[in-house]
N, C-alpha and C positions, 0 to 999 in steps of 0.2 A: 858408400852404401851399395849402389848400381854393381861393383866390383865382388860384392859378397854372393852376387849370385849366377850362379852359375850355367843356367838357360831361363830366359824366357819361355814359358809353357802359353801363356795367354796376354796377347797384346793388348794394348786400349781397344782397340776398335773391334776383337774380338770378345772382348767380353759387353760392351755395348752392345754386340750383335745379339747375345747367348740372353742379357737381362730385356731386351724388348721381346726374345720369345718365349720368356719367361712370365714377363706380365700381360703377356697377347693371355697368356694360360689362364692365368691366377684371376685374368679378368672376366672371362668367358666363367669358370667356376662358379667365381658369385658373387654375378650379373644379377642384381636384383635380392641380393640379402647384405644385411645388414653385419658387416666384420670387421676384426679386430688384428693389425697385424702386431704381433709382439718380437719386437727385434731383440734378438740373444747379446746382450753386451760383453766386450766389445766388439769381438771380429766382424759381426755383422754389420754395424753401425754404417759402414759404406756404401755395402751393397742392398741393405735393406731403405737406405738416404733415395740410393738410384733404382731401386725397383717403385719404389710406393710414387715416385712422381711419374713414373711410364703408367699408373694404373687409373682410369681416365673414371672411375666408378667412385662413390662416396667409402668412407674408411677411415678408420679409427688407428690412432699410434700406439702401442703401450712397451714397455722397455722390461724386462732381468734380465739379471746377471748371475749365469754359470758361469763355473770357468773349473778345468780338470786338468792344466798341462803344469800352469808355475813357468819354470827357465829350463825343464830339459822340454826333448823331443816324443817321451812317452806318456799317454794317459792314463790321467791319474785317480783319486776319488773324487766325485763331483763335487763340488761347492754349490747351492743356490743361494745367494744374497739376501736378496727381493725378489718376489712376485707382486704384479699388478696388485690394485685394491680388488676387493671381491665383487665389486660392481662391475668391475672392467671386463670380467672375467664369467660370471654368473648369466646363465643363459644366450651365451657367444656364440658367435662361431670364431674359432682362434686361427690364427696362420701363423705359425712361431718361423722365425725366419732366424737364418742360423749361415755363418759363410763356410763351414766345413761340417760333412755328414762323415764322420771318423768311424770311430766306432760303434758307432751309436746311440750311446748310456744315453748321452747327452740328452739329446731328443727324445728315447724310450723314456726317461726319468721327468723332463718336464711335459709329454703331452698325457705321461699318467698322472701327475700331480694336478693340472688343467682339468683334464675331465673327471677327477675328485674333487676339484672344489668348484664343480656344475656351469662348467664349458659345455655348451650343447653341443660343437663339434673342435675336431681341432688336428688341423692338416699343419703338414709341414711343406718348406720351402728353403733349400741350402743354393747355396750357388757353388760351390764344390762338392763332388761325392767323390769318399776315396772307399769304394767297396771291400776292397783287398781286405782292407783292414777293419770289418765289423767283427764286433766281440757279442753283439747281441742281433737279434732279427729286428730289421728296420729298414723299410723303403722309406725315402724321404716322395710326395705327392709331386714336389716340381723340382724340376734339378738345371740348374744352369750349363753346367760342366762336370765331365766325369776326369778322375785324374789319376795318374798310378801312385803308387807307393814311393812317393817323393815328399822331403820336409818341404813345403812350397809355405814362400813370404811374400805379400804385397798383398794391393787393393783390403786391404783390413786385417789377413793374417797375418800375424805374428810370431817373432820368435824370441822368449826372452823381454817382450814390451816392445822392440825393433822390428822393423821395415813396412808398418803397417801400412804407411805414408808412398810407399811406390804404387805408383800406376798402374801396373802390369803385375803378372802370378807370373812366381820365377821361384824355382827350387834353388835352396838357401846350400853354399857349398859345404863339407865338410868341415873344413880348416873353418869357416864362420863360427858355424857352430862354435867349432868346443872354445875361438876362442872370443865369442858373445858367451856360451856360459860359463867358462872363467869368471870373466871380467861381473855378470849376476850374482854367481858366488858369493866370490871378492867384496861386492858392493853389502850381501845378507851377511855376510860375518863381519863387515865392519858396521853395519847397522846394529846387529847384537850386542856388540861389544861397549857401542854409546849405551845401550839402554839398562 
């Protein structure tokens, strides 16, 4: 797996450094209100696990699931799964926390869905931002790292359901790619073909 990538961008102990100045932020914010952070599954699940325990203030967990990519490399039409119950969500203040700020949809799509079903407020929090590539206008409120136009895998992102499991953000080589999505392919049309 380590072999599939082809630089290290972000070590352990750099992004430990990036997520305490992230929650120094998130905590100063609100310091004294009552919130809600909702972690975007899965990519986040990591780094929203290591933010919420650096956040030393009371707070609430609540989990959806978007997802826009599948097994290639380009975004695609949003999915949302689930959203919280409408108590979770009704009269909040939300923090959607997300491990990659891409294009945006993502984020533009659930913090307008949020403050339609009566989010009093609802900030967002990515621990990557890759600017380059916004398709819509969207600042994410807290950003852990900014990062260029590279497929990057580790610490929760993925490529294909692979390398979420590495430690470290590391741009995923070429030759991986195509052939982790072969081998995704390979695996959808031989699952088509049982059913």
């Amino acid at each position: 797996m380590h072999e599939d990538v082809e630089c290290v961008l972000l070590d352990e102990e750099a992004i430990r450094a990036g997520i305490d100045r992230v929650a120094e932020e998130v905590t100063k914010a609100y310091e004294g209100k009552d919130f809600t952070v909702v972690s975007i599954l899965k990519g986040s699940c990591i780094f929203a696990s290591d933010l919420i325990r650096r956040i030393p203030i009371p707070l609430e967990l609540a989990f959806v699931s978007a997802s826009s990519y599948g097994s290639g490399t380009e975004s695609g039409k949003l999915k949302v799964n689930f959203l919280p119950a409408g108590n979770e969500i009704e009269g909040r203040n939300i923090l959607l926390v997300d491990d990659i700020l891409d294009t945006g949809r993502t984020m533009r799509t659930l913090k307008d869905e949020f403050l339609a079903l009566g989010a009093s407020t609802v900030k967002s929090c990515v621990f990557l931002d890759k600017p380059s590539r916004r398709a819509v206008e969207f600042d994410a409120d807290f950003c852990a790292f900014e990062v260029e136009d590279l497929f990057v895998v580790g610490y929760g992102l993925d490529f294909a359901g692979r390398y979420r499991n590495l430690p470290y953000v590391g741009a995923l080589r070429p030759e991986a790619q195509a052939r982790v999505a072969r081998s995704a392919e390979q695996s959808l049309t031989a699952q088509a073909a049982r059913s």
